[in-house]
C-alpha positions, 0 to 999 in steps of 0.5 A: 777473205782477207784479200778479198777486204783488202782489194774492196777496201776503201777509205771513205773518211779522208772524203767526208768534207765534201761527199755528201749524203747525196753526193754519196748515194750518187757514187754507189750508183755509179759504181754499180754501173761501171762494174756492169759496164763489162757485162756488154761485152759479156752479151757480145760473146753470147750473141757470137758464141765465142767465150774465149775472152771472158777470163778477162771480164772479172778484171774489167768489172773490178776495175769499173768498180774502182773508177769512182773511187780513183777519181774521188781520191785525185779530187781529194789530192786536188784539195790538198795541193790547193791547200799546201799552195793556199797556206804560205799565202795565208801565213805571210799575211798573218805576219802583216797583221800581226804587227798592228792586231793580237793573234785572234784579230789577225785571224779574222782580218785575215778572211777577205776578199783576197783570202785563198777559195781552198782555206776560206771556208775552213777559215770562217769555221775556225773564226767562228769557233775561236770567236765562241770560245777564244780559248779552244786549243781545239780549233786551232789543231783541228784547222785544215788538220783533214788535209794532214799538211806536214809542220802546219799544226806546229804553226797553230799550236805556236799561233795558240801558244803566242796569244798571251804574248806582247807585241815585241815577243811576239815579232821576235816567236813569229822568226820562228814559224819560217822553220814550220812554214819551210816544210811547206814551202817544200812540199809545195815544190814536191806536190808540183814535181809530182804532178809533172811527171804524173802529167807526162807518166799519163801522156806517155800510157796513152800513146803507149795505150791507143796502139794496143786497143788497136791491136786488140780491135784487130785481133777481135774482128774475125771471132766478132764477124764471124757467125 
């Protein structure tokens, strides 16, 4: 039982800013279809009579079961890479800002036009927390914390912690941010590594993947054809 929870587990919170119910009721739909999927293949050794490949029908409906589930987690890794990229942006132009606003106006200046499509929703709820409520330590932590990004929660919590701070502090705390803003910066370039070798690992199975289901057509065609 235990491995059965452990093959069939699946961690649906990490999808919950952008699987809506709708959108929910879609993938359980969809993961029916893809585990029923093999069950063709199942009425072609009926109508054939030949049950010699059907040890392997449990592992094509398990893996047609988990499809969907793959594809929502490389959505959610797509996020986070655009997040992780979208960051540094972000904090660059809050220094500008800083020099002439306090903390809580850089933070709404800093929502125009030019502010990255992966954090601009996140930033407007921030604002309108901070705005409600300008105390809220919460809204600070809670900003883009879904995407759990190394050493920037550091950066919200001295974003909070410098608020009551002068200008001329506040310039000389700031210095300190790039520390924080460095462990993004590499996982950036970590992100953007593992994408390329993801890119020529994926290449590389689909040329080695093309001969095999040949192989195997090949292999089928007498027990497939023959009545």
């Amino acid at each position: 039982m235990r491995l059965l929870r452990l093959l069939f587990y699946e961690n649906m919170d990490k999808f919950a800013y952008f699987l809506h119910e709708e959108e929910q009721a879609k993938y359980w739909k969809l993961k029916l279809i893809c585990a029923c999927i093999p069950l063709c293949g199942l009425g072609v050794m009926v109508v054939r009579g030949s049950f010699h490949q059907v040890v392997w029908l449990p592992f094509f409906m398990y893996a047609g079961y988990k499809v969907p589930y793959f594809m929502l987690s490389m959505r959610h890794t797509q996020n986070c890479n655009e997040v992780v990229a979208a960051i540094p942006l972000w904090v660059n132009q809050l220094y500008a800002l800083i020099e002439k606003n306090t903390i809580h106006n850089a933070i709404v200046n800093s929502l125009d036009e030019h502010t990255p499509a992966a954090i601009g929703q996140d930033l407007t709820y921030l604002i309108e927390q901070i705005t409600l409520h300008p105390d809220n330590k919460d809204a600070y932590i809670g900003f883009l914390a879904r995407y759990q990004i190394e050493g920037f929660m550091d950066i919200m919590l001295k974003l909070y912690e410098f608020r009551s701070l002068s200008k001329e502090k506040l310039k000389y705390e700031m210095r300190h941010l790039n520390e924080s803003l460095g462990k993004i910066e590499a996982m950036k370039r970590q992100n953007r590594f593992r994408n390329e070798v993801f890119f020529g690992d994926t290449c590389t199975c689909f040329i080695l993947f093309i001969p095999c289901v040949y192989l195997t057509l090949i292999s089928l065609m007498p027990s497939l054809f023959t009545v």
